[in-house]
N, C-alpha and C positions, 0 to 999 in steps of 0.2 A: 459765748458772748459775755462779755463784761459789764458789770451793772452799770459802771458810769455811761456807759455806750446806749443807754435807755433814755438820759438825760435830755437830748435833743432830737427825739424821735418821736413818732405817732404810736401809742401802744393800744393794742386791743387784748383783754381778758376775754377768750373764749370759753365760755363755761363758766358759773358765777355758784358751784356746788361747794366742797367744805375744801379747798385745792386755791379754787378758785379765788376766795375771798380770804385766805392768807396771803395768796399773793397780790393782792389786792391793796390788803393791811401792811406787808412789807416796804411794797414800793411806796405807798404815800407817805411811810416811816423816812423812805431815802430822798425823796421828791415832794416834800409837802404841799409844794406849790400848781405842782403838773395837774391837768385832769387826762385821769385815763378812760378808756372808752370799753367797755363791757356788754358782750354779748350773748345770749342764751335763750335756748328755742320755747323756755317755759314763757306762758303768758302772762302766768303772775307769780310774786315773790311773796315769801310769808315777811314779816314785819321787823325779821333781825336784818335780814339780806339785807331791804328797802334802806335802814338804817345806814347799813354798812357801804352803801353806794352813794348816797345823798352826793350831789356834785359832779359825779362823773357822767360823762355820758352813756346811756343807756341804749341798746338795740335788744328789742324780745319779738316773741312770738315767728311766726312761720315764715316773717323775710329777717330774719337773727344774722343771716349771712349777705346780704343784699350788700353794703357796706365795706365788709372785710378788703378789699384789693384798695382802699383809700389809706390803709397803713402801712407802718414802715415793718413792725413787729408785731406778730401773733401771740400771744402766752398760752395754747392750747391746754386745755385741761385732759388727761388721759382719758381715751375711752370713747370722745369726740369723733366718728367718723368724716374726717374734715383733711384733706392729703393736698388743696391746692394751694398754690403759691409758696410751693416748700422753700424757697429760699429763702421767705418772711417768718416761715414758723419756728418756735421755739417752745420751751416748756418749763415749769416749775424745775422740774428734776435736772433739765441741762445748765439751766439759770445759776441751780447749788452746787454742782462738779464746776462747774466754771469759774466760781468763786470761792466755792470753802477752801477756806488754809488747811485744816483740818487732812485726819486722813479719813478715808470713807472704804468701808467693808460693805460689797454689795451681794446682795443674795436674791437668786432667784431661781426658775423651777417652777413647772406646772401644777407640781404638788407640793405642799412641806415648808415654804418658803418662809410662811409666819411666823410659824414652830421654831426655825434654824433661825432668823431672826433674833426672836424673843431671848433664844438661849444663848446667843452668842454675846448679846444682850447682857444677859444674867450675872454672865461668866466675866465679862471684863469691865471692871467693875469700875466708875464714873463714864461710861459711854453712854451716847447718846441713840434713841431707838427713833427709827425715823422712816417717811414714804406713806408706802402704801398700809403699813399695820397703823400706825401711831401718827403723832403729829405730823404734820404736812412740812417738811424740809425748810423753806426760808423761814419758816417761824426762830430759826437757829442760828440764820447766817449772822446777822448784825453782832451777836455777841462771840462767833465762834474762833477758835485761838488755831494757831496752828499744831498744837501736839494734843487737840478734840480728835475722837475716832468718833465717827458715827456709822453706825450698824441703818444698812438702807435696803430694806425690803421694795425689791425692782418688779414690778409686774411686764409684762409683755408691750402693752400701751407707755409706761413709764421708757423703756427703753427704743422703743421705737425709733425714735429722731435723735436719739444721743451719739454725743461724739467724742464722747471718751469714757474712759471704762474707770471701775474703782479699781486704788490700788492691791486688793483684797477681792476677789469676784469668787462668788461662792454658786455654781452649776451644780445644781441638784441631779435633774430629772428633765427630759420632755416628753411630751404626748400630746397628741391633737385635742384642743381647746379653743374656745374663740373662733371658731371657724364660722361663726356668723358674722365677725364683723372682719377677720382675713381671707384674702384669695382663695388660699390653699395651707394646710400645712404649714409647705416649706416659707412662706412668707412669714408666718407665724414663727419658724425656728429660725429667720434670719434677723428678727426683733430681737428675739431674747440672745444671739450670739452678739450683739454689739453690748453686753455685761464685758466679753472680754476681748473685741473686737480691736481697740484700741489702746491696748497693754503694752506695755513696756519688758527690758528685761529685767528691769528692779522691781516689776510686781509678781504675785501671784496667784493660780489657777484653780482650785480647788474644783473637780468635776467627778462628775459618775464616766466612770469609761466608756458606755454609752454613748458616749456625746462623742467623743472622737475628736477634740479641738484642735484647728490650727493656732498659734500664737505664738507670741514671742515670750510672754509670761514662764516663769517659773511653771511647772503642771505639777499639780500633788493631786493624785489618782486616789478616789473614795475607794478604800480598801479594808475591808472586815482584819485582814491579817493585822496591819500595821497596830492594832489596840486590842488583839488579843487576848491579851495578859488584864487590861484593865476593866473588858468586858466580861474576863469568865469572874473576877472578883466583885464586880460591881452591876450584875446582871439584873437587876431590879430598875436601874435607869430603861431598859428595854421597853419596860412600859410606856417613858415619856412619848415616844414617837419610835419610826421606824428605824431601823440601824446604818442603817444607810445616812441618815439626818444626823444621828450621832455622833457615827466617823466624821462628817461633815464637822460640827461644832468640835471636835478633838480637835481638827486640823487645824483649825483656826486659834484655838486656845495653846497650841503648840507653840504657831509662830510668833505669839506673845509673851511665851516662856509662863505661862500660866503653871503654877504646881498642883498636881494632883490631886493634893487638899483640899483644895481651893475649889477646884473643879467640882468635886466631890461635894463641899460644903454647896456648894451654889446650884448644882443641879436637886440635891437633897432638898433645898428651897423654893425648887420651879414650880410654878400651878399650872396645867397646862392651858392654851387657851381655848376659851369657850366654841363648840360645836366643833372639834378639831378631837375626833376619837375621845371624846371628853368623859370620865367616868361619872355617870349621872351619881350615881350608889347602885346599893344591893337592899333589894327591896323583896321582901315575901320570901326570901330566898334566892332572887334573882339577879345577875350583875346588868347594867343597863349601860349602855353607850353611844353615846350622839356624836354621830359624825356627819352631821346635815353638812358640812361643807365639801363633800363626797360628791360632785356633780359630775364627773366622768368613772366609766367603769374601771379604767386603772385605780382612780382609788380606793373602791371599794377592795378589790384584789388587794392591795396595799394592806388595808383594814384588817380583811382577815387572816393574810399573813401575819399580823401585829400582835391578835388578841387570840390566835391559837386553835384547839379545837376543841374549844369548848362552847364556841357560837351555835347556838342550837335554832336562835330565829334571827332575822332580818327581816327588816323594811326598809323597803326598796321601793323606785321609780320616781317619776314629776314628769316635767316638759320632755318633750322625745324631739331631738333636734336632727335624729335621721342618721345616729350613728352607728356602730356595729358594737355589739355586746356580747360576742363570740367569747372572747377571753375571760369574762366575767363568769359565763353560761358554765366554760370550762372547771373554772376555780368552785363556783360553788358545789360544782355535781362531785367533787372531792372530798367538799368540804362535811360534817358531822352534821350541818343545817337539817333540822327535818320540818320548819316551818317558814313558807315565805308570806311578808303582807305587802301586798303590791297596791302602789299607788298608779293613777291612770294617770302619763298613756305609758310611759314608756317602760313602765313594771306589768303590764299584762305583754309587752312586746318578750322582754328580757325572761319570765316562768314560762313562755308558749312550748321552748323543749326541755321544763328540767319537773321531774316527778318527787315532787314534794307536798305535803301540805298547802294548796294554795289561797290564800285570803285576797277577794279584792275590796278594797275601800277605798273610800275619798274624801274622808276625813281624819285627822290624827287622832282623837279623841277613839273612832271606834279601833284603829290600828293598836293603840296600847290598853286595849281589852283583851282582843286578842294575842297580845304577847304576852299577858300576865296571865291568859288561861292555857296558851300552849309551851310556854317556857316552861321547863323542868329548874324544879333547885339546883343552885350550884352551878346552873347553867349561864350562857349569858342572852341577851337580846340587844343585837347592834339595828341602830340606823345606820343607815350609810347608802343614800338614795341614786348615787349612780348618775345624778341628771339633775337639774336645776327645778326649784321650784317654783317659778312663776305661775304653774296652768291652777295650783292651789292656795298658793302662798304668798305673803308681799315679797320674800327673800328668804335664802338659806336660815336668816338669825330667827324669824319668826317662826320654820318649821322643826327649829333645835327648842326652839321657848316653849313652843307648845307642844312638842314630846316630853321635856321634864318638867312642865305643869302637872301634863296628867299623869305623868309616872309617880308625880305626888300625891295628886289627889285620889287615885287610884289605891296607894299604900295605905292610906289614912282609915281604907273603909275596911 
């Protein structure tokens, strides 16, 4: 849909979160004169939002939707479990493929997405970083040119309703996620295939062979061989992320004609981002790492593929959504682990058959006592919780904050 196409229409902003109200800020940039109509099941707004709406018309609280079938267009914010009147709905992310001149590199994946993001980011150097990591997409459209690349971290919700694919679609990974707010699975794996859904023969595929894609796209297969030569010389980026993510960000800097230098100079630069395998430090002797954004078992697997064997404790568990943790149970009873601290519910689920050391707590504070009393020097101590943490926590960032609180204040004494 075409922005002008907005002009003489009824618009509703469903969702008025940090999405929300750039698009919000956009359109009245294009439309000064429109009022739009905004919708959102919170009962009250803190006093920037209140600001940021003055004028438009307003629907809150428990009938937010009562209204909706009186517009012509929906602006659904991701994440929204709201499917009716799909011919009205539309979204941030379709609004900017629709419009930006630019070219658009989209990356997505169950796991890693950030990460390949950030770096692709890194590497190509005046690109703009956009979506679900960074700023909110139209925040860009008004000034963006046609030879702008933007780098657009796609979540599953972000792709849901789109109708065209970047010319750059970068397929990590999948694995079952979200299945509290999709059918099944395969629903969930048919959101994230409309990344390349709608490709052409002049764009390209970059994917885990996993994935098996049909397309018209170029397809450049995540292959360890193809960088060989550049991994066995430059084997310390392995740390950034997994190698898999790696090849992923090569292939892209390939088809850029990126030089090696360059590449080199710029990942040598990268910090990674916070609670994403994040090296806290080494403390007491000890190497510490926060992968609170770990909420399904493949990534913990992921994890300790990454950091090797010299993981001698984890903390694990949070919310238990009912799923299987077989593969997890597998990797660890391999792994050198000889101390687990499990958080309720879904870490007394996941240690029920592996004989280790086992701590149960339910709070961070006592969990990184116990990893500074049972980690050996030299050793390391990963989080990497396997499961989301609402039944303790406000979200993933506060239980990464408050494991490298205390792993400070913990050092100190």
């Amino acid at each position: 849909m075409k922005i002008e196409e907005l002009k003489n229409k009824k618009v509703l902003i469903l969702g008025i979160g940090r999405e929300g109200l750039d698009t919000l800020k956009y359109l009245k940039e294009v439309f000064p004169k429109k009022i739009f109509a905004i919708a959102d099941q919170k009962e009250e707004l803190d006093s920037k939002t209140k600001k940021a709406i003055e004028g438009m018309d307003v629907f809150l609280g428990k009938d937010y939707l009562k209204n909706v079938k009186d517009f012509d267009v929906i602006i659904k914010s991701p994440g929204i479990p709201f499917f009716k009147y799909k011919d009205k709905l539309t979204s941030q992310t379709e609004l900017f493929f629709d419009n930006c001149p630019g070219e658009i590199i989209g990356v997505t994946g169950t796991k890693g997405k950030s990460t390949v993001a950030s770096l692709i980011h890194s590497i190509l150097k005046g690109s703009y970083l956009v979506g679900n990591i960074e700023t909110p997409s139209l925040s860009f459209l008004s000034k963006a040119k046609k030879d702008d690349i933007f780098v657009y971290e796609l979540s599953s919700h972000q792709l849901m309703n789109l109708k065209k694919s970047p010319h750059i679609a970068v397929f990590l990974n999948i694995y079952p996620e979200h299945l509290d707010y999709y059918k099944n699975f395969e629903e969930y794996f048919s959101a994230k295939k409309n990344i390349y859904k709608y490709q052409s023969e002049s764009d390209y595929l970059i994917f885990n062979p996993e994935i098996e894609p049909k397309t018209k796209a170029k397809k450049i297969k995540i292959d360890v061989n193809d960088f060989a030569q550049f991994l066995k010389n430059n084997q310390q980026f392995l740390e950034i992320t997994h190698i898999d993510n790696l090849i992923a960000v090569l292939n892209v800097a390939k088809l850029f004609n990126v030089p090696e230098k360059d590449i080199i100079k710029s990942l040598n630069k990268y910090k990674r981002l916070p609670h994403r395998l994040e090296f806290v430090g080494e403390f007491k002797g000890i190497r510490f790492y926060d992968d609170s954004i770990a909420t399904i078992p493949e990534a913990v697997v992921y994890a300790l593929d990454s950091l090797g064997d010299d993981v001698e404790t984890i903390i694990l568990g949070g919310l238990d959504r009912g799923i299987k943790y077989d593969k997890l149970v597998k990797r660890i009873k391999k792994s050198n682990i000889k101390t687990i601290i499990a958080f309720p519910d879904s870490g007394e689920k996941i240690v029920r058959n592996i004989r280790s050391r086992i701590y149960k707590v339910d709070n961070m504070k006592d969990a990184v006592d116990l990893a500074y009393k049972h980690t050996s020097k030299g050793k390391i101590c990963l989080m990497s919780p396997a499961s989301p943490s609402f039944n303790l926590f406000k979200d993933y960032k506060e239980r990464g904050d408050l494991f490298k609180k205390y792993i400070n204040e913990k050092a100190k004494n």
